[in-house]
C-alpha positions as CSV (number, residue, x, y, z in Angstrom):
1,X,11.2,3.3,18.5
2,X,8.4,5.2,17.4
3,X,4.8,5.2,18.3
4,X,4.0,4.6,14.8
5,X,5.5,0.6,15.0
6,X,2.9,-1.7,14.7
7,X,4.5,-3.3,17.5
8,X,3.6,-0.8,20.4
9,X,-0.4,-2.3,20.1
10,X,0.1,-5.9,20.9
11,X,2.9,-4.4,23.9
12,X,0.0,-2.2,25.3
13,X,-2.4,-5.5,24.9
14,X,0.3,-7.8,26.9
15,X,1.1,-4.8,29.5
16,X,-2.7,-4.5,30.2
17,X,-2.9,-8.3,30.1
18,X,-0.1,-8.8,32.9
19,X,-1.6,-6.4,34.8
20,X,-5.1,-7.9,35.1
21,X,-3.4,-11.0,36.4
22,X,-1.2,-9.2,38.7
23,X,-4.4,-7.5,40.2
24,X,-5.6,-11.5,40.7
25,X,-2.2,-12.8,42.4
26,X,-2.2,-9.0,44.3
27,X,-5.8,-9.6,45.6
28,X,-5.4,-13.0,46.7
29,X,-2.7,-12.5,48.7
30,X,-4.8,-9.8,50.4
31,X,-2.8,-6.8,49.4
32,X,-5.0,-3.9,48.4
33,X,-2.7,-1.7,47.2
34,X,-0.3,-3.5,45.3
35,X,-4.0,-5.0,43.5
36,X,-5.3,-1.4,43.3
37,X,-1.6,-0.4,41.6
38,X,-2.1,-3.3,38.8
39,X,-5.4,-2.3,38.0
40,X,-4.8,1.2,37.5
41,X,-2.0,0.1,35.1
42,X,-4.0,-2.2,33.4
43,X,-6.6,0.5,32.8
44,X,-3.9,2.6,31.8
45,X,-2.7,0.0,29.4
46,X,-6.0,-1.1,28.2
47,X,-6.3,2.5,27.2
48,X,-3.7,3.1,25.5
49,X,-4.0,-0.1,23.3
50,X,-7.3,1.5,22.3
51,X,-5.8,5.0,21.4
52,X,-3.3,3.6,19.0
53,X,-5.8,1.2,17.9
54,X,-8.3,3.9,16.6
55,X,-5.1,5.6,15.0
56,X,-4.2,2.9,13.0
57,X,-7.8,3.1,12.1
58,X,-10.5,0.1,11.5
59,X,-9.7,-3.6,10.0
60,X,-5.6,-2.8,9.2
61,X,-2.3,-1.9,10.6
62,X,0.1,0.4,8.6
63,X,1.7,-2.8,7.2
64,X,-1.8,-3.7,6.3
65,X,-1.8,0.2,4.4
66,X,1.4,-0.6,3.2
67,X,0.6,-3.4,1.1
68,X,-2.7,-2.3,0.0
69,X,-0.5,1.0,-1.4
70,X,1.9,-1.1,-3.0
71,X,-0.3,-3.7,-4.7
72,X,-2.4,-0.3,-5.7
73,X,1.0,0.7,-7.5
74,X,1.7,-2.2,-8.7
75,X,-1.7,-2.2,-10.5
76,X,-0.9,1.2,-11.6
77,X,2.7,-0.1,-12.9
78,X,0.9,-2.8,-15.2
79,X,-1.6,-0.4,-16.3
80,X,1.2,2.1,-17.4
81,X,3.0,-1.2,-19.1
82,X,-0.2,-2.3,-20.6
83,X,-0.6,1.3,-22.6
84,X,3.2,2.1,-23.0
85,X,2.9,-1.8,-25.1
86,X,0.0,-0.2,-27.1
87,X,1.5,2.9,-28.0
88,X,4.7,0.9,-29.2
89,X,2.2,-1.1,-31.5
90,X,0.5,1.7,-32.9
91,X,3.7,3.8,-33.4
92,X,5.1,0.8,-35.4
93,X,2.1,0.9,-37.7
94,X,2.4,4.1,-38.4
95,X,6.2,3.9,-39.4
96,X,5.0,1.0,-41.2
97,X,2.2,3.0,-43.0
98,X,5.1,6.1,-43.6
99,X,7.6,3.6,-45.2
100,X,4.6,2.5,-47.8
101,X,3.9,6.1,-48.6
102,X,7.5,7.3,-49.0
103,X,7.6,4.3,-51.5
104,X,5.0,5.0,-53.7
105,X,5.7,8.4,-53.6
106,X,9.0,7.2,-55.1
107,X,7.7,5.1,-57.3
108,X,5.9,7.9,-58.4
109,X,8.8,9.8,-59.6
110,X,10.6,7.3,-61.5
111,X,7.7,6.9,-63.5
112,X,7.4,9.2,-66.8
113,X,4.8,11.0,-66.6
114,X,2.6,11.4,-70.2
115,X,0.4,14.4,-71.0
116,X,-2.1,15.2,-72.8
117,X,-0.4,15.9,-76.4
């Protein structure tokens, strides 16, 4: 695994979470060490959840980024459609408007021409 799985923040929050209680059960059972141990690994934990927090940066996680990349291409994709549709329309017209001209400029031809006698 990498750090970069969105799965290593809510494994820090539950590490630091378990710990906290362990520094309860430690402490009630009157051993100062064993609480001391838990709460340095909470803080440790607790830390850590905020450093890869802050990487993943404020109000997303990468599949969060993800998504908003993809719907951003997708919008991109039926922008590209959109114009690609209206360039096929206006390159029809303009066949369109070159069949009419190569028609009367055959029409043209066929017809005899009178000058001025």
């Amino acid at each position: 695994m990498t750090f970069k799985s969105p799965l290593w923040y809510p494994a820090a929050i539950l590490l630091t979470a378990i710990n906290l209680v362990g520094v309860g059960f430690a402490a009630a059972s009157t051993e100062s060490w064993h609480a001391a141990v838990h709460a340095t690994l909470a803080l440790a934990f607790g830390l850590w959840a905020q450093r890869l927090r802050q990487r993943r940066g404020p109000g997303g996680s990468e599949v969060e980024a993800r998504l908003d990349s993809l719907e951003g291409d997708v919008a991109r994709l039926e922008s590209l459609e959109a114009d690609m549709s209206k360039l096929r329309q206006e390159l029809g017209d303009a066949h369109e408007r070159l069949d009419f001209a190569e028609r009367m400029l055959a029409q043209g031809k066929d017809k005899p021409r009178v000058g001025p006698t």
